[in-house]
C-alpha positions as CSV (number, residue, x, y, z in Angstrom):
1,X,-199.9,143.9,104.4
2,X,-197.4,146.2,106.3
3,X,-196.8,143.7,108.8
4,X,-195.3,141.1,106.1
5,X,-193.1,143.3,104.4
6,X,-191.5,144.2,107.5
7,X,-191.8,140.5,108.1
8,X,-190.2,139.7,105.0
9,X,-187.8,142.2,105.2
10,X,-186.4,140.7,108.6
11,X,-186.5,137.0,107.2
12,X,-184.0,138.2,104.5
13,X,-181.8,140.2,106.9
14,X,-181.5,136.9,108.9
15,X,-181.1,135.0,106.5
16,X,-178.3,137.6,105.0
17,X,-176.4,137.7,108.6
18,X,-176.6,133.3,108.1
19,X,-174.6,133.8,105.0
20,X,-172.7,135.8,106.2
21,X,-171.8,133.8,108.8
22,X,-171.6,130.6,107.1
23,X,-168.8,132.2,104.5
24,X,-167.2,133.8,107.3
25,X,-166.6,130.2,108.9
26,X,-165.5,128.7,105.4
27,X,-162.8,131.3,104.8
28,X,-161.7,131.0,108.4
29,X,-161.5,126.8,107.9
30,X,-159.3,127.6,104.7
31,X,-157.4,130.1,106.2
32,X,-156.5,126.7,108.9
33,X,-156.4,124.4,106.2
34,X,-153.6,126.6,104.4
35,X,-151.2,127.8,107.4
36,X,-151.8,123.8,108.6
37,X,-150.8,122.6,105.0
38,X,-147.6,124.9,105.0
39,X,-146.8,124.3,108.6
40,X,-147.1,120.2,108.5
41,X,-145.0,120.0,104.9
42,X,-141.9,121.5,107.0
43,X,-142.0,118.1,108.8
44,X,-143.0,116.5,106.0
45,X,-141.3,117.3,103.4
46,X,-137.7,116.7,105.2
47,X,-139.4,113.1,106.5
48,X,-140.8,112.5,102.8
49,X,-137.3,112.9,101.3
50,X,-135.8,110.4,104.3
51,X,-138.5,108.0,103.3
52,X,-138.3,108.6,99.4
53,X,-141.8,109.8,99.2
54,X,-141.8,110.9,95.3
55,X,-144.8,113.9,96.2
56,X,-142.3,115.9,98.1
57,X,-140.2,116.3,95.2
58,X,-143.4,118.0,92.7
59,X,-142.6,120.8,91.6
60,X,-145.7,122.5,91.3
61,X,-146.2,121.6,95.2
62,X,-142.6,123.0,96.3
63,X,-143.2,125.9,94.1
64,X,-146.3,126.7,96.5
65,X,-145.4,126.0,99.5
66,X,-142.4,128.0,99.2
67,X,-144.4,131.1,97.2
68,X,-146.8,131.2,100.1
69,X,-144.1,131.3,102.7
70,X,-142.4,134.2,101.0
71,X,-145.9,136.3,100.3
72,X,-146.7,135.8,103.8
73,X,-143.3,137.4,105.1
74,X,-143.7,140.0,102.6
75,X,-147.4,140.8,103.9
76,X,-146.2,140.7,107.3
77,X,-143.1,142.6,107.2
78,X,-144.5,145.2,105.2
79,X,-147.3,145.6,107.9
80,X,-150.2,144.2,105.9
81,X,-152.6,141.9,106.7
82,X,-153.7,138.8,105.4
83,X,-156.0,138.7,102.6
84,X,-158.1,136.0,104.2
85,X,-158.3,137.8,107.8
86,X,-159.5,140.7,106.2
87,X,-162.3,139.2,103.8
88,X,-163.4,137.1,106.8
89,X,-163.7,140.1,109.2
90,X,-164.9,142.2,106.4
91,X,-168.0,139.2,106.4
92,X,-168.1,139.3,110.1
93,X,-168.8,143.1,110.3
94,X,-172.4,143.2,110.6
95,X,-172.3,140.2,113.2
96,X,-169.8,138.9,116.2
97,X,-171.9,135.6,115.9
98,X,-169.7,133.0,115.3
99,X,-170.2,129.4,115.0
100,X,-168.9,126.5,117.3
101,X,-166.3,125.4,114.8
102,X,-165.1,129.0,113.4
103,X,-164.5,130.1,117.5
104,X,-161.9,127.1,117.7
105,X,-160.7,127.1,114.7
106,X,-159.8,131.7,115.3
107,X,-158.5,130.0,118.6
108,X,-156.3,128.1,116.4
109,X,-155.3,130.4,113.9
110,X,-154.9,134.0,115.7
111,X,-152.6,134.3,118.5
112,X,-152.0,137.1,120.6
113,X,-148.5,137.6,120.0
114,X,-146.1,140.5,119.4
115,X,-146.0,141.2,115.3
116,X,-142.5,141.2,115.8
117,X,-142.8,137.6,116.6
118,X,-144.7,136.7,113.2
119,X,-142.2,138.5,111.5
120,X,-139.7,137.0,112.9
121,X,-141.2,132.9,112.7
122,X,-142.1,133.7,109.0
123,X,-138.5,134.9,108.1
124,X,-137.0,131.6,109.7
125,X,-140.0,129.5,107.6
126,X,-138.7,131.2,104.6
127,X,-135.1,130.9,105.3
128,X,-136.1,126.9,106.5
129,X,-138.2,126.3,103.2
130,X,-135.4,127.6,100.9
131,X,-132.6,124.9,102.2
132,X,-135.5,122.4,102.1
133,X,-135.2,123.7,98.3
134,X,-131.9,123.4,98.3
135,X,-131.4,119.8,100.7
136,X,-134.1,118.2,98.9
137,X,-134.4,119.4,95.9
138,X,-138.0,119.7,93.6
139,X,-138.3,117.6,90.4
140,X,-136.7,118.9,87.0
141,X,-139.9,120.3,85.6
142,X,-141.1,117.9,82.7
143,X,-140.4,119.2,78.7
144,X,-143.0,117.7,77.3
């Protein structure tokens, strides 16, 4: 009777650490998906407007991609770190096991720069996203 609660009792630590895991690796993908969505829309936003592409003009989208921009300088200039950095290596405490896809995509993601540097590349993404505001300009949001 001992022997399967200890049994038990290591089936659900496994099984915890897989969780665990598995989260870790989603927050890590959306952490890529989100720095690639704001880093491919300063190409494509100035290519959009060129090709009159009416998406680069929403609002709600400009409003964003700019927002994020500017939170991310803040963060990083004030010395903090990202939200989703910390949540996924809060997830990945218990374990350095790391699936196939999460080790490329943290290959991806986290270089092994200088802060100074980030600081520095989000201030000029900030400063590039506000005369994208200003060049191509976002829809009059809609009064109905």
């Amino acid at each position: 009777m001992c022997y399967s609660i200890v049994q038990a009792s290591a089936n659900i630590d496994f099984i915890n650490v897989r969780i665990k895991i598995l989260a870790a690796t989603i927050i890590l993908i959306t952490h890529f998906l989100l720095a690639l969505f704001l880093a491919l829309n300063f190409v494509l936003i100035p290519i959009g407007a060129y090709l009159q592409w009416k998406w680069v003009s929403a609002r709600r989208f400009r409003q964003l991609h700019i927002s994020l921009m500017i939170f991310i300088m803040v963060e990083s200039a004030l010395g903090f770190a990202c939200p989703l950095t910390l949540l996924e290596a809060y997830l990945r405490n218990s374990t350095t096991q790391q699936s196939f896809i999460g080790y490329w995509v943290n290959r991806l993601l986290y270089w092994n720069l200088p802060e100074v540097f980030f600081i520095t590349l989000y201030c000029f993404c900030v400063i590039f996203a506000i005369i994208l505001w200003i060049k191509v300009p976002p829809r009059k949001a809609s009064t109905d």
